[in-house]
N, C-alpha and C positions, 0 to 999 in steps of 0.2 A: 849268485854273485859271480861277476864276470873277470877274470884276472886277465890285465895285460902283462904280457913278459915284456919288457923292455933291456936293453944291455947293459944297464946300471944294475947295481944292489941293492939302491935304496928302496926296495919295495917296501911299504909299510899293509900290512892286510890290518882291519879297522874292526871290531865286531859287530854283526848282523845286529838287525834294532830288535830281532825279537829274542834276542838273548838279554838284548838291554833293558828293554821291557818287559822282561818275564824275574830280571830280579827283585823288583820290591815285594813280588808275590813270594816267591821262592828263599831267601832269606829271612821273613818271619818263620818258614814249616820247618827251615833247617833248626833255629832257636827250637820251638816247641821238640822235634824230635828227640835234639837233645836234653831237653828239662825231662822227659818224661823216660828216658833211658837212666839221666839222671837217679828219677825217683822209683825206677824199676831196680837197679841195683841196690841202692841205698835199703830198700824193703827185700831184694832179694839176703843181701849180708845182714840184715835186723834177724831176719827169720832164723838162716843157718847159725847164727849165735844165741838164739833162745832155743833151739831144739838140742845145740851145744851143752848149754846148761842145764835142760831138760832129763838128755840120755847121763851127764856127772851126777845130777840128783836123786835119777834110777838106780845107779849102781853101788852096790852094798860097800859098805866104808871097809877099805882094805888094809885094815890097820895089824902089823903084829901078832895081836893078842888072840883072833883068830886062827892065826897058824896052828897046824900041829908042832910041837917042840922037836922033828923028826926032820921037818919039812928043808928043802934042797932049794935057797934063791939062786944061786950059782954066782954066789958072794962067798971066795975065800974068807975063811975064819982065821 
């Protein structure tokens, strides 16, 4: 593309036709990208919150009555 300088300001630069013609193509890939990062997070936090629940279901109920009556929480009595 050829630019005349002229001593005005009004330049206006217009954009090339194969930018303009390369959107209808490139505006649906950008949608898809984003539905499919969409549905990669969405499954990536599903996951990390059933493995969440997963390891609290593994681990022994940390109730009191366990303790020994000796045992030190580092709770003023």
């Amino acid at each position: 593309m050829t630019v005349h300088l002229s001593s005005s300001q009004d330049v206006v630069y217009l954009a090339d036709h194969s930018v303009v013609l390369a959107l209808p193509a490139l505006i649906p890939a950008f949608i898809i990208v984003a539905v499919v990062l969409y549905i990669v997070a969405k499954d990536r936090r599903a996951e990390r919150n059933e493995n969440a629940e997963d390891e609290s279901a593994d681990l022994p109920d940390r109730s009191s009555d366990d303790l020994p009556s000796d045992h030190n929480d580092g709770k003023k009595k």
